[in-house]
VOGU-3710 file (C-alpha; in Angstrom, 3 decimals, decimal comma):
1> xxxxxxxxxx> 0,000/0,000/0,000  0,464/3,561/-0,905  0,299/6,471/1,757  0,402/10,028/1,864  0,685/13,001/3,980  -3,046/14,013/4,948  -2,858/17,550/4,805  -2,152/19,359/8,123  -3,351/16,287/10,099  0,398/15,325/9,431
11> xxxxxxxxxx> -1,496/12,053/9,326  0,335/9,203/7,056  -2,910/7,859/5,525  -3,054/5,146/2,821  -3,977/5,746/-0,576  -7,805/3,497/-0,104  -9,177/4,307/2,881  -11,747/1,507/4,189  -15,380/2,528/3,780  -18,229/1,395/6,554
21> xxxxxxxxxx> -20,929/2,163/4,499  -21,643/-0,708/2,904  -20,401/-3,875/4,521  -22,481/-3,149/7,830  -25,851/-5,401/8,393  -28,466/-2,830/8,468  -29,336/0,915/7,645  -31,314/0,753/10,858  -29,589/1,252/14,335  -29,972/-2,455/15,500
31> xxxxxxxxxx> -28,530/-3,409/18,557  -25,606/-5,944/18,920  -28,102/-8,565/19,849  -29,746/-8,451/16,610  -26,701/-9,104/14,869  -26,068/-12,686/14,145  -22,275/-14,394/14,202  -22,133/-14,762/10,765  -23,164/-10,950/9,970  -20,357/-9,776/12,518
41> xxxxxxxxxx> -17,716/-12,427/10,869  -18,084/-10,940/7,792  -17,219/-7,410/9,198  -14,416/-9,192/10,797  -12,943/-11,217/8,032  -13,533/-7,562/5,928  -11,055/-5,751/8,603  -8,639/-8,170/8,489  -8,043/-8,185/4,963  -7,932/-4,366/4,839
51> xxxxxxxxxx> -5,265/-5,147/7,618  -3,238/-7,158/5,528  -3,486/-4,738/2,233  -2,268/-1,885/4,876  -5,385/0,073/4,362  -4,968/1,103/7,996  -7,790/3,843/7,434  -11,923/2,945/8,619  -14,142/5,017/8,052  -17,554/5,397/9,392
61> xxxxxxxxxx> -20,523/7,797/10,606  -23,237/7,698/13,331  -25,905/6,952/10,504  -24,369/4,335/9,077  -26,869/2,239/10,464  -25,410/-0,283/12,240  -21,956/-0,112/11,184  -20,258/1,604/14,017  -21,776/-1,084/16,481  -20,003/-3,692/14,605
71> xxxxxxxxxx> -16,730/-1,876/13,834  -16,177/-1,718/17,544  -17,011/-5,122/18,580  -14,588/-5,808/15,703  -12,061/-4,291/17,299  -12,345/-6,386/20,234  -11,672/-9,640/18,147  -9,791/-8,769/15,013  -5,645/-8,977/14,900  -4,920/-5,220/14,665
81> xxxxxxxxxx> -6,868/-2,076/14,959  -6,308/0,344/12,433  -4,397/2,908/12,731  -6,646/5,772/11,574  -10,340/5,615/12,693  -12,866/8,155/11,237  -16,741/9,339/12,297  -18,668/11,720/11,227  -21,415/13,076/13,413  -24,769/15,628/11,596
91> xxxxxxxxxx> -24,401/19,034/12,507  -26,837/20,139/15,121  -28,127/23,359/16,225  -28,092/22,419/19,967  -24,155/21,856/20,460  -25,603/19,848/23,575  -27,515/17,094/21,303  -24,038/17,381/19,227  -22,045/16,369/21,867  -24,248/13,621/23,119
101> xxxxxxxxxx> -24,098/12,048/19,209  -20,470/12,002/19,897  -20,417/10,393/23,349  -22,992/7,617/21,648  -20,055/6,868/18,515  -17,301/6,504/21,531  -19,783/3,936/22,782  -20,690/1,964/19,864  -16,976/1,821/18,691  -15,266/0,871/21,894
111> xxxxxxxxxx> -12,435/3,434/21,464  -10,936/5,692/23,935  -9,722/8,106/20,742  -11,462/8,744/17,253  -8,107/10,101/15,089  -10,516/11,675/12,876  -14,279/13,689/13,245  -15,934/15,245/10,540  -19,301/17,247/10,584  -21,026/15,033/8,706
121> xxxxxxxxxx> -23,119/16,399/5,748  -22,323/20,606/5,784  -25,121/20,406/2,460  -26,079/24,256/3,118  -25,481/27,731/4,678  -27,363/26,698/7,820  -25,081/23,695/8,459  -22,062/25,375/8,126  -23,367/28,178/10,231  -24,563/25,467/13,038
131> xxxxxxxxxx> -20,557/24,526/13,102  -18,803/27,579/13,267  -20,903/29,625/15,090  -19,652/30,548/18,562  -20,520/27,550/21,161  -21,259/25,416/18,222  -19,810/22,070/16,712  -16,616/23,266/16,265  -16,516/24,819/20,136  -17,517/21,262/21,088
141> xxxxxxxxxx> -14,601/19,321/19,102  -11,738/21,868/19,830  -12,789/21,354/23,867  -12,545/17,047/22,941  -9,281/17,806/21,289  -7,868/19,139/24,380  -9,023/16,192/26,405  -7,219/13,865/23,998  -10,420/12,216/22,886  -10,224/13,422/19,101
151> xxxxxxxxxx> -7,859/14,034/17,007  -7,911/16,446/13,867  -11,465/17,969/12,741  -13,273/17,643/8,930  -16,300/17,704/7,231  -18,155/15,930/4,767  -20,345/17,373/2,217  -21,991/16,744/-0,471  -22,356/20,571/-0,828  -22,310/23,021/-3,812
161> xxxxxxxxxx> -18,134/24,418/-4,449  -18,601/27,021/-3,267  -19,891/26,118/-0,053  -17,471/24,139/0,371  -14,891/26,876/-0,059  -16,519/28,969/1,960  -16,291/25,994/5,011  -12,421/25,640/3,860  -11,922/29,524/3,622  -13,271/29,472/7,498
171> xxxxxxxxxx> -9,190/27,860/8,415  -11,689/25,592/11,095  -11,024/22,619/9,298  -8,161/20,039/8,823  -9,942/17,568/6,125  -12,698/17,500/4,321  -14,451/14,440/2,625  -16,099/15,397/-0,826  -17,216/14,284/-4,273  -14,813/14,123/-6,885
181> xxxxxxxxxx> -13,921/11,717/-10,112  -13,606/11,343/-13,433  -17,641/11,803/-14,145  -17,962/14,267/-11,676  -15,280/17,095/-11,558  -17,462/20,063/-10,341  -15,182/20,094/-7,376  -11,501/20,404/-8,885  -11,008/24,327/-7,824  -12,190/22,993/-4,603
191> xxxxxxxxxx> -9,564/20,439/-4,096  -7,066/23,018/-5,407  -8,097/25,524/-2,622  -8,465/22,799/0,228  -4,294/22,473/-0,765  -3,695/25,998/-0,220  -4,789/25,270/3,270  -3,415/22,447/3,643  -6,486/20,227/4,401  -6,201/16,700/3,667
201> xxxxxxxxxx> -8,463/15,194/1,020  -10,728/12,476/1,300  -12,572/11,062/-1,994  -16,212/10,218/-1,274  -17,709/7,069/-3,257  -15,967/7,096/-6,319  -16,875/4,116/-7,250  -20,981/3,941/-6,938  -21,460/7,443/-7,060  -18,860/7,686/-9,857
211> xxxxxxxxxx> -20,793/6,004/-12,172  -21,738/2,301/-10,401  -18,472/1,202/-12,015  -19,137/-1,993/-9,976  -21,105/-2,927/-12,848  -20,276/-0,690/-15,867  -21,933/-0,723/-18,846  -20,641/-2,738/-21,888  -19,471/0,842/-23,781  -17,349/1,887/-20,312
221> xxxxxxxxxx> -15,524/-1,415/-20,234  -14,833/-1,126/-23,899  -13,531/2,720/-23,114  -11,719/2,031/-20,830  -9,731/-0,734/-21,833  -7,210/-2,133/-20,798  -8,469/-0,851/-17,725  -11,410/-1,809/-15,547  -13,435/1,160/-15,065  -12,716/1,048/-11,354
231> xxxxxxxxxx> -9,070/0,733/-11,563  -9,042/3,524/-14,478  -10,715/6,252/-12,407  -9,213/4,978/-9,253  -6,251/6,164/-10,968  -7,776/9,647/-12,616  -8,396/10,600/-8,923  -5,316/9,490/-7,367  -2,494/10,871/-10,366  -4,040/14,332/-8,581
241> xxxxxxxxxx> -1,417/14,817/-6,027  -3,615/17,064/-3,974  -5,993/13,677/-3,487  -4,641/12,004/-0,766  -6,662/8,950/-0,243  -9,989/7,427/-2,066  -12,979/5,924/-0,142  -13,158/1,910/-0,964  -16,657/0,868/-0,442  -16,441/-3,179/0,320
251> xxxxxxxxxx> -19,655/-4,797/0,149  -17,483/-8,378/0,024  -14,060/-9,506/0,277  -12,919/-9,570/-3,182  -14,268/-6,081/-3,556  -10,659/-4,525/-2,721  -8,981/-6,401/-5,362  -9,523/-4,054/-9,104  -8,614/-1,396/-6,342  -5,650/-3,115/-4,753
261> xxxxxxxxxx> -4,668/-3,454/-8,827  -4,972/0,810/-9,438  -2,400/0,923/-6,487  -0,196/-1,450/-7,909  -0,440/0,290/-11,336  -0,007/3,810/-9,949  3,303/4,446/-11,086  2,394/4,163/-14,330  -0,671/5,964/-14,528  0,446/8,073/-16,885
271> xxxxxxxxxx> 0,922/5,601/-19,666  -2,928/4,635/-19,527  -5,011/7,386/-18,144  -4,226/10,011/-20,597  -5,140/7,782/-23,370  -8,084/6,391/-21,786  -9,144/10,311/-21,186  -8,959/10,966/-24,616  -10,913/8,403/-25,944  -13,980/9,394/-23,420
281> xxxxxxxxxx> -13,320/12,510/-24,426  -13,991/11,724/-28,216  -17,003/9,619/-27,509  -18,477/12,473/-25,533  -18,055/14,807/-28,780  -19,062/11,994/-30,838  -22,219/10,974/-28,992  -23,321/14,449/-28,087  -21,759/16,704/-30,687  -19,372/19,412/-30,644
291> xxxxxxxxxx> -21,724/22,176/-29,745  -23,423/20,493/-26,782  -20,717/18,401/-25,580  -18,627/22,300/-24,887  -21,829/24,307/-24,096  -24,726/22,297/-22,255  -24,249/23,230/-18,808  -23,961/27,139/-19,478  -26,293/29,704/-18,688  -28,570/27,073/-16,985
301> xxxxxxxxxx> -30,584/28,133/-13,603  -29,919/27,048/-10,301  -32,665/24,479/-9,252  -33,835/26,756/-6,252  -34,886/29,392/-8,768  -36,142/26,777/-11,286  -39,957/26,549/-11,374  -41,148/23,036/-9,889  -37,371/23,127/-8,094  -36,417/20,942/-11,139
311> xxxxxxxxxx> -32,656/20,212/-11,651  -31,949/20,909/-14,601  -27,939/21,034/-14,764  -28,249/17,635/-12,627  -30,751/16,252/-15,072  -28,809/16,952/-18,059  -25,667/15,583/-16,655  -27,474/12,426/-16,197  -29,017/12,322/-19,885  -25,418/13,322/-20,807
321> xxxxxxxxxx> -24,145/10,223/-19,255  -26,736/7,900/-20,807  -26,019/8,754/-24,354  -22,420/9,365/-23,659  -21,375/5,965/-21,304  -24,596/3,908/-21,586  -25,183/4,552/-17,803  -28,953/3,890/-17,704  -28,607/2,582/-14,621  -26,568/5,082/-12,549
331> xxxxxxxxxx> -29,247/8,078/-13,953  -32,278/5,950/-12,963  -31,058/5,584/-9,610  -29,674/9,241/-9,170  -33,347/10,865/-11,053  -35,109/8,809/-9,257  -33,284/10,110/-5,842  -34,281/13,374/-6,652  -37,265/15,285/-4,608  -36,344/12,311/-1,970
341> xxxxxxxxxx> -32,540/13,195/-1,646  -33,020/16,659/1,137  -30,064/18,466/1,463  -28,000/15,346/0,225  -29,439/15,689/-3,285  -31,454/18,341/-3,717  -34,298/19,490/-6,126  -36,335/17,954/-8,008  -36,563/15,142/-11,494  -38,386/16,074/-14,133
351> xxxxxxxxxx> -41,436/14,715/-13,321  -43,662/18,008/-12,544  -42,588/18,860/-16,389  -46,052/19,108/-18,621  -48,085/18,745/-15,523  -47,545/21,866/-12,775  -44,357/23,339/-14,686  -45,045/24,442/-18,644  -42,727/24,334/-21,426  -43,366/28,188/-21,210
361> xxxxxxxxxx> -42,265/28,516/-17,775  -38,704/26,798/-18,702  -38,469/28,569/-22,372  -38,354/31,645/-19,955  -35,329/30,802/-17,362  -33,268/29,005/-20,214  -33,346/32,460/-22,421  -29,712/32,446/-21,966  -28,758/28,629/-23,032  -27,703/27,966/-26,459
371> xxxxxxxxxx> -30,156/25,447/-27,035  -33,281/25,975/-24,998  -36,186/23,669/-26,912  -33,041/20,548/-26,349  -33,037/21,171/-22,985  -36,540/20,538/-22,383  -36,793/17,632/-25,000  -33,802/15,202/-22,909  -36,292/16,325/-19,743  -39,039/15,183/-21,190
381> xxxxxxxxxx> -37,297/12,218/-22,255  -35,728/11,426/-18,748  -39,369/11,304/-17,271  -41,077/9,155/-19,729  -37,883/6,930/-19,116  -37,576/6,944/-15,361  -40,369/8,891/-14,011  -42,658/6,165/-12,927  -41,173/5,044/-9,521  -39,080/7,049/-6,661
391> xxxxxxx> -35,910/6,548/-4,614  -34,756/6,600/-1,242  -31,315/7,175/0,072  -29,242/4,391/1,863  -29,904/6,531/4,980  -32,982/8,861/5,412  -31,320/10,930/7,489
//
């Protein structure tokens, strides 16, 4: 295994950092008892391998369902702790019911220490405000930092950029956890500002919310060749030296391995990413044409100002990806999230289109886009594909 330095944490953190998302029992907060030996062994058996592979990094949160209950009776039976352990706790407005969320992870993980605590989910204005105002979540974790019972402070988010600059340009923060791959690259000045401070930089999901590159389409695998799509964007995100390690979400044991093959092909990222780039590049141009491939996402409204809070720049990047990558599957889930994603994933599919929003209405925010009657065709298209059913995220809260 890789490491790196994790920003002013001073932290040496490997390169995959050991997700707890998905390799937990339940998205409900079961207790222990409910748990069954073979459910725990698997957690088990899952921390010992990461062991082995020196990802020495777990990472967790307090609505993880049941994940942090496991993780620490884990601890008591596996060969080595890891080094690094993460949590991430919801802001709160009452720095009291804060504090007690913390208290409850020390419990459920069996630790005297947690290296790492993130804010989990600073989404909006009123989050970050709940964290940095005086006496709030940030008061709380500098007073457990000088009782020895944290160590350096983050957040998560799954923000806009530039609230999440504005949390960075705060200097409260040592880390932050955030959304960033080859699909997805919204966040680049971000990462290139959390460096100027020195944060370290922890890749959210890049492999599910990247595109569900655990089971790409036929056209990805053929793009990406000689690559697996997995191991080629594990290594887009990680040739960025301002990356420092990449959320590995391990559902079962041979999950780690197309990622344990991007580290051992890191040093020569450069001989197949750049080509690999390229050729998506191409296809992109080739599927979607010149014009729209540079221009769709200009000029288009902000979903809060969008009549029927429809998302449009969210909804096009999703009929993007269909005609571009094949990636039906990723855009049904992710349309189908939206108006049932809060904060997490906010505004709304296309579904209100026709119905309580008019063609007229959008014609009239879009009078700055360079192809206006498009837009509203791939919406209409995206609901009489998907719009039939709803979503609900791993976690409701």
């Amino acid at each position: 295994m890789q490491y790196r330095r994790f920003g002013r944490t001073n932290l040496r953190i490997p390169i995959l950092s050991l997700g707890g998302m998905r390799f937990q029992k339940s998205w409900e907060q079961l207790d222990i008892s409910e748990i069954s030996n073979e459910e725990q062994n698997k957690v088990e058996n899952i921390l010992n391998l990461a062991n082995k592979y020196g990802i020495s990094h777990v990472e967790t949160a307090k609505y993880y369902g049941t994940s942090e209950v496991q993780l620490g009776l884990g601890f008591k039976n596996i060969d080595r702790i890891p080094n690094i352990i993460q949590t991430k706790i919801p802001p709160n407005s009452d720095p009291k019911i804060f504090k007690r969320d913390i208290m409850t992870s020390f419990e459920k993980l069996k630790v005297k220490r947690i290296d790492l605590l993130a804010v989990h989910g600073i989404n909006t204005d009123e989050h970050l405000y709940h964290a940095v105002k005086d006496g709030g979540c940030i008061d709380i974790l500098r007073n457990l930092q000088k009782e020895n019972l944290i160590g350096s402070i983050g957040f998560s988010t799954h923000g806009k950029s530039s609230l999440i600059e504005k949390a960075i340009s705060t200097n409260f923060f040592d880390y932050v956890n955030l959304h960033w791959y080859f699909i997805n690259q919204e966040n680049t000045k971000v990462i290139n500002l959390a460096n100027k401070y020195d944060l370290g930089v922890f890749i959210i999901s890049p492999t599910d919310k990247g595109g569900h590159l655990h089971t790409p389409s036929d056209k990805m695998l053929e793009l990406c060749k000689p690559l697996h799509p997995i191991v080629f964007n594990d290594l887009f995100c990680l040739r960025n030296q301002n990356v420092h390690t990449l959320s590995v979400g391990i559902a079962k044991e041979t999950d780690f391995n197309l990622h344990l093959e991007a580290v051992s092909l890191l040093s020569e990222s450069e001989k197949y990413v750049p080509k690999i780039i390229n050729r998506l590049r191409q296809e992109s141009i080739n599927s979607l044409g010149l014009e729209w491939h540079q221009n769709w996402n200009r000029n288009l409204p902000s979903w809060e100002y969008t009549p029927g809070n429809i998302n449009i720049p969210v909804l096009l990047w999703l009929s993007n990806l269909i005609d571009w990558l094949d990636m039906e599957g990723f855009a049904k889930a992710r349309y189908q999230l939206l108006g049932n994603g809060s904060h997490w994933f906010p505004g709304n599919n296309s579904n209100l289109l026709d119905k309580d929003v008019s063609e007229v209405q959008l014609l009239k925010i879009l009078e700055g886009h360079t192809n206006p009657k498009k837009v509203i065709k791939k919406l209409r298209t995206l609901k009489e594909k998907f719009g039939d059913k709803v979503a609900k995220r791993l976690s409701k809260k």
